[in-house]
C-alpha positions in Angstrom: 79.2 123.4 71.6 77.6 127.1 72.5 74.4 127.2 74.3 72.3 127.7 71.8 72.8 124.4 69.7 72.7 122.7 73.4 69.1 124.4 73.5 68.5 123.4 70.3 69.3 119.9 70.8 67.5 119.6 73.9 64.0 118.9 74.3 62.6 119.7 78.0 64.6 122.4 79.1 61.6 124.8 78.3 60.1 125.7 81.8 57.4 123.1 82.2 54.0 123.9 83.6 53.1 121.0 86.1 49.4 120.4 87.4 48.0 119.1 90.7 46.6 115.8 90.9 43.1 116.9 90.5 41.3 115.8 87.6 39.3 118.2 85.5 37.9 118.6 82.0 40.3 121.4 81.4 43.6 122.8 82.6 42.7 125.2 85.6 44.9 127.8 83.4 44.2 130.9 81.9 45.2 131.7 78.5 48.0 134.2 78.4 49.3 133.5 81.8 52.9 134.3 81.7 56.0 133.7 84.1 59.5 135.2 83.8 62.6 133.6 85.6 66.2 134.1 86.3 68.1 132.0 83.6 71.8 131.1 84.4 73.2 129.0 81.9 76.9 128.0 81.7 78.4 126.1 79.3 80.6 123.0 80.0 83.5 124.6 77.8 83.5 127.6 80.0 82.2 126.9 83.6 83.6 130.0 85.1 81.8 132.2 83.0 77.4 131.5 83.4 75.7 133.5 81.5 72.7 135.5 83.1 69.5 136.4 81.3 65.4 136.4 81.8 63.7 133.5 80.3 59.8 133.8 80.0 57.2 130.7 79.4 53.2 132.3 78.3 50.3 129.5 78.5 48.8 129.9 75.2 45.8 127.3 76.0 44.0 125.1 74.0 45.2 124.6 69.7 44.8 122.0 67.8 47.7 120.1 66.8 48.1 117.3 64.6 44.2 116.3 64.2 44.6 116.1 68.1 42.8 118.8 71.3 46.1 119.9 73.1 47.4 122.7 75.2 50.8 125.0 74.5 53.2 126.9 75.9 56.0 129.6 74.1 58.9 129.6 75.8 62.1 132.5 74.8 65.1 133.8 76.6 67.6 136.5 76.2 70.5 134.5 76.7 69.7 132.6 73.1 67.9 135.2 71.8 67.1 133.8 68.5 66.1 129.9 70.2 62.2 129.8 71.0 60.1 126.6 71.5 56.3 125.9 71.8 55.8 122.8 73.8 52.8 120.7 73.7 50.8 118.7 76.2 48.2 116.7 76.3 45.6 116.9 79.7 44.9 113.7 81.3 44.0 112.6 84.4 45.0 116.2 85.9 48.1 116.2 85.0 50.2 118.2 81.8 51.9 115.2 79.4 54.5 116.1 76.5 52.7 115.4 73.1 55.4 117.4 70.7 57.6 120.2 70.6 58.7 122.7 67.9 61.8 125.0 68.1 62.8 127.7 65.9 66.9 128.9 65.7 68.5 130.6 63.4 65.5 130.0 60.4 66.1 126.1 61.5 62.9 124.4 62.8 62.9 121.4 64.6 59.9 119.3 65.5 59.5 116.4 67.8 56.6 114.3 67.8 56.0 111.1 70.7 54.4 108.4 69.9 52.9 108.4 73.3 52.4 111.0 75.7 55.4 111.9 77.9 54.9 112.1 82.4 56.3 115.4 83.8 55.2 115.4 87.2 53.7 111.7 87.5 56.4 109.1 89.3 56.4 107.4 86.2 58.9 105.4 83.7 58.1 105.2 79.9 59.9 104.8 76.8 59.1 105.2 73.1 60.0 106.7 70.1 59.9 110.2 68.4 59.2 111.3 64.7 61.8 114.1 64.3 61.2 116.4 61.5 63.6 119.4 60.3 61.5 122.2 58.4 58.8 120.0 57.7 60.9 117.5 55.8 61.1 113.9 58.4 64.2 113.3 59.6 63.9 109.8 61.1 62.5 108.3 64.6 64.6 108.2 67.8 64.1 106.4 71.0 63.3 108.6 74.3 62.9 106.8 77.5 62.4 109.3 80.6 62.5 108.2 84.8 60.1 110.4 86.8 61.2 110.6 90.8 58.8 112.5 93.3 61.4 113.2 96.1 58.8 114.8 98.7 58.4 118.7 99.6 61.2 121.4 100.5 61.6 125.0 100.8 62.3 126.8 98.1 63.5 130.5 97.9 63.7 132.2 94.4 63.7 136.0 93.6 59.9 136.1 93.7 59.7 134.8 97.3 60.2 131.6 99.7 57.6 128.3 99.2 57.5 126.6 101.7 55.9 123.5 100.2 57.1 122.9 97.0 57.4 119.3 95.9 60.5 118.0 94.2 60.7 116.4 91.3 63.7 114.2 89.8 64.2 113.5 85.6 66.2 111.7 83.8 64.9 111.8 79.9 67.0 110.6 77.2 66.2 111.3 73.5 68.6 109.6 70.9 72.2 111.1 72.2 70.7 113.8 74.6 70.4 113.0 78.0 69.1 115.4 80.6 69.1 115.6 84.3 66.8 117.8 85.8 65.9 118.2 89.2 62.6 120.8 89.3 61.0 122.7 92.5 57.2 123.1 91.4 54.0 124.8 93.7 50.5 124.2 92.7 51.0 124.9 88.5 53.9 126.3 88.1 57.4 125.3 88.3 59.5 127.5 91.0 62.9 126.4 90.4 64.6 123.6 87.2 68.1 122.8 87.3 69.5 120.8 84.3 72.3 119.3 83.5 72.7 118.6 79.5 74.5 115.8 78.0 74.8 115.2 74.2 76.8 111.4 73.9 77.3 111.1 76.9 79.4 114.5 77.9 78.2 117.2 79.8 77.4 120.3 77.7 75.9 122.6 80.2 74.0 123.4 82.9 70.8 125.7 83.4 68.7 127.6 86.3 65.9 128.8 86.0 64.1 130.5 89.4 60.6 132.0 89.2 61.1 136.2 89.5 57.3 136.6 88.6 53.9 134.7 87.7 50.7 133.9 88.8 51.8 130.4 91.6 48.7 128.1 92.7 
């Protein structure tokens, strides 16, 4: 499997902006805020050669989507150059939650909608189902169930600098075959560093780093 069906198959391996616990009307965000990270991604079938690339997440803001208020973010990278994907989230509580996602490969676009809104940085286990749609046309529903772990605050040193008090947080999300493991570094907003391992039945298909280089943080 190369690495961009793994991306294509793979729902939260997009650089996920996380929020702090205070609630307010609107995501303390601006519109067109942009971070670029180092992207290594190897794949399992050759894992003595990572690849190496830039991948870059914008905050688009606030879209409709669906009949419903939600908040976006395009995510590309240069190691799949043709794989992009505009995640959706919903704002409650003061804290980001996964409404949808769409991804675009090869003139192939794949849509995922939850029937309930997904934790990212909430200790926090849920399950559902997703409608899954392949350009436009509904392909069937799948289970997800995902296991949210807040494993405290550790230093983190990336190519844009050392934090000192990021807090860790530990995923496991499953989505029909797909299973990933994620283990993500995040300060104030914005996630500093996301590994991921990436499973499709079961096997490990690859693994990807992303580590902030630049970006607004707090």
């Amino acid at each position: 499997m190369t690495l961009a069906q793994v991306a294509f198959a793979a729902v939260l391996t997009a650089a996920q902006v996380v929020s702090t616990p205070a609630a307010t009307s609107a995501p303390p965000v601006i519109a067109g805020a942009t971070w670029t990270y180092r992207y290594t991604a190897t794949d399992a079938s050759s894992p003595g050669t990572p690849q190496v690339g830039t991948l870059t997440t914008i905050y688009g803001g606030p879209t409709e989507y669906r009949g419903r208020h939600v908040y976006y973010t395009d995510t590309s990278d240069t190691v799949t150059p043709d794989f992009t994907e505009r995640d959706y989230y919903a704002w409650i509580g003061g804290h980001f939650r996964q409404v949808a996602l769409e991804t675009h490969s090869a003139g192939t676009v794949l849509e995922i909608v939850f029937d309930k809104t997904v934790p990212l940085d909430t200790e926090e286990s849920a399950s559902g189902s997703a409608e899954t749609f392949q350009n436009g046309t509904y392909q069937g529903d799948v289970p997800w169930h995902t296991t949210v772990v807040s494993r405290g605050t550790v230093v983190v040193t990336v190519p844009a600098g050392t934090y000192r008090d990021a807090l860790r947080w530990t995923t496991t999300f499953e989505l029909g075959p797909i299973r990933q493991v994620q283990v993500a570094d995040s300060v104030g907003l914005v996630d500093i560093r996301v590994e991921t391992e990436h499973y499709i039945n079961g096997a490990l298909a690859a693994t990807t780093m992303q580590e902030l280089a630049s970006g607004p943080v707090r």
